[in-house]
C-alpha positions in Angstrom: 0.0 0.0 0.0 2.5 2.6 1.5 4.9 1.8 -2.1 1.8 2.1 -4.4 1.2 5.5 -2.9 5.1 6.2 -3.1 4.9 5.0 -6.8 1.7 7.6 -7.4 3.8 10.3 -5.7 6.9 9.8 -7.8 4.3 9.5 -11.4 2.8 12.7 -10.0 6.5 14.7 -9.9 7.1 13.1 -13.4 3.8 14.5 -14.7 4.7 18.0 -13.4 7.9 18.0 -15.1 6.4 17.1 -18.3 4.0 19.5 -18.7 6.8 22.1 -17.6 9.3 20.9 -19.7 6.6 21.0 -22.6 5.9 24.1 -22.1 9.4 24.8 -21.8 9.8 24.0 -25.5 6.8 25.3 -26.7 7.8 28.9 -25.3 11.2 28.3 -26.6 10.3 27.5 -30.3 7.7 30.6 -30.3 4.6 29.4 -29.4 2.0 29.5 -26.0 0.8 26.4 -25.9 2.7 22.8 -25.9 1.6 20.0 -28.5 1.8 16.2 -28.1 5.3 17.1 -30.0 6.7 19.0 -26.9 6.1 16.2 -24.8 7.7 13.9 -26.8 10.5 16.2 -26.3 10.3 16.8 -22.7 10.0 12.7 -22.1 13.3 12.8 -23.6 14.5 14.5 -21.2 13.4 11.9 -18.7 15.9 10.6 -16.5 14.8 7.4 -17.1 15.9 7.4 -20.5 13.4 5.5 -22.4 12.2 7.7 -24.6 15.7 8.0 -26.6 16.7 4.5 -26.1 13.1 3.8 -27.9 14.3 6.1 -30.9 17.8 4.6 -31.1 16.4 1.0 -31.0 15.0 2.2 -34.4 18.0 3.5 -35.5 16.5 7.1 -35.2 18.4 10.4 -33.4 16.0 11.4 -30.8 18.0 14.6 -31.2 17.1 15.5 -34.6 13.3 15.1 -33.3 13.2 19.1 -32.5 14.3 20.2 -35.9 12.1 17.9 -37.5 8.8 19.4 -35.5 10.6 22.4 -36.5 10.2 21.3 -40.2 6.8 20.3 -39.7 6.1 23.9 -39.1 7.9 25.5 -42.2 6.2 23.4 -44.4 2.6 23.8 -42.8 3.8 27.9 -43.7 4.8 26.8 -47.3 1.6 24.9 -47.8 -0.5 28.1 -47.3 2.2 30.4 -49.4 4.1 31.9 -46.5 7.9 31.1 -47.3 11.1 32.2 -45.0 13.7 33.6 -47.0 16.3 31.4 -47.9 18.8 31.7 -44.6 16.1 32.0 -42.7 15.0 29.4 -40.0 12.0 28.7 -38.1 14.1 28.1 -35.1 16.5 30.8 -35.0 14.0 34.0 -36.3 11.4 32.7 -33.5 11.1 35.0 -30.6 10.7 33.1 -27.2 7.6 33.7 -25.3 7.1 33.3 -21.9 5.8 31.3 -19.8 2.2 31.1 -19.0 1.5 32.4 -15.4 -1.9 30.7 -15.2 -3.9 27.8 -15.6 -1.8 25.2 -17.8 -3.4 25.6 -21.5 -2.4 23.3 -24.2 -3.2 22.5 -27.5 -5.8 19.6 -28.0 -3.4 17.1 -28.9 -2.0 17.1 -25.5 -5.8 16.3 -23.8 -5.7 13.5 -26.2 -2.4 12.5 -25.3 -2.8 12.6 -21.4 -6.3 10.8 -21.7 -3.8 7.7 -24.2 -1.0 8.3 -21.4 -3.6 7.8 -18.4 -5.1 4.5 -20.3 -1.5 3.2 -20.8 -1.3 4.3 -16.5 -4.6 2.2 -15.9 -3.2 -0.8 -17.7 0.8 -0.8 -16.0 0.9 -0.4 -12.2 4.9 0.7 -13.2 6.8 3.7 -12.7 5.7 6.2 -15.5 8.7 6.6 -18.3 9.3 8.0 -21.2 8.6 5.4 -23.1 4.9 5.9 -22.1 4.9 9.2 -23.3 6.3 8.3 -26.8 3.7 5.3 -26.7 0.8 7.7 -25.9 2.0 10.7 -28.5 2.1 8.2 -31.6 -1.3 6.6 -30.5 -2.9 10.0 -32.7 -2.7 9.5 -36.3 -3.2 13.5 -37.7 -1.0 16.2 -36.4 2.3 17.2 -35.9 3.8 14.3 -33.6 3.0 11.8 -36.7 4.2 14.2 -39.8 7.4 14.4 -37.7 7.9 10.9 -37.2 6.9 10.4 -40.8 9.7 12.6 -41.8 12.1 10.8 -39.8 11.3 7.5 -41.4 9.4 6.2 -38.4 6.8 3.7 -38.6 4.7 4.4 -35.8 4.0 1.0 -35.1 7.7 -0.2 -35.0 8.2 2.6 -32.4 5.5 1.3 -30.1 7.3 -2.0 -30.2 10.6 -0.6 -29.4 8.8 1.5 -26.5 7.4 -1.2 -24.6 10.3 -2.7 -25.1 11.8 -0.1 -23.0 9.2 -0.5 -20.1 10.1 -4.2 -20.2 13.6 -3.8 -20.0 13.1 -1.4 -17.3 10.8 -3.1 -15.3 13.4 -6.4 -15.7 16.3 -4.4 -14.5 
């Protein structure tokens, strides 16, 4: 009882550093309000490392993820005739804004992914990872999270294999 509570605790801190993290990155990259996409980034910054260790089982740089959500954006610009002039980048020319004071606001692919996230919760009685987070942001098929992994070459459903494969490998450890 008293480690199940300890265990909710600990899942609690990890949610609160998600959704500041996320934020973190939205604010950084220009925008108010965090995606699904900034909390695949903030999982990878997860101590428990599951999150990049389920990109690099794929042979994918969980680095590069950034620049291509970053990428994502330019051509969502280009698609409705807004082009950067060539030198220009998304990431540099984008003024950081600051952090929201109030109540947490996100876009509505982050309610979807905390409602996949809490499912995935309901089902594993495990710390929360990374891993969980990546496995909850590719459960959406449309938006951002899924063009980005699409223009890294990866197949959604390969990277929910190598994800749970992470939560096994840390729950065998």
């Amino acid at each position: 009882m008293l480690s199940k509570l300890r265990q909710k605790f600990r899942d609690i801190k990890t949610i609160k550093s998600l959704f500041e993290k996320a934020e973190q990155h939205a604010n950084a990259s220009g925008q108010r309000e965090p995606g699904s996409e900034h909390f695949v980034m903030a999982a990878f910054g997860l101590p428990d490392g599951t999150a990049q260790n389920a990109f690099r089982r794929l042979n994918a740089d969980p680095n590069q993820f950034a620049t291509a959500v970053a990428q994502q954006y330019i051509s969502a610009l280009h698609d409705i005739g807004i082009s950067l002039s060539q030198g220009n980048s998304l990431v540099s020319d984008t003024a950081p804004v600051p952090a929201n004071n109030g109540v947490f606001k996100a876009k509505p692919s982050v309610k979807a992914l905390i409602a996949a996230l809490w499912e995935l919760k309901k089902a594993d009685s495990a710390p929360l990872l990374g891993a969980h987070v990546v496995l909850a942001a590719i459960s959406a098929q449309f938006g951002v999270t899924p063009r980005t992994l699409q223009s890294m070459g990866v197949d959604p459903a390969s990277l929910a294999a190598a994800a749970k494969a992470e939560i096994a490998a840390f729950h065998s450890a």
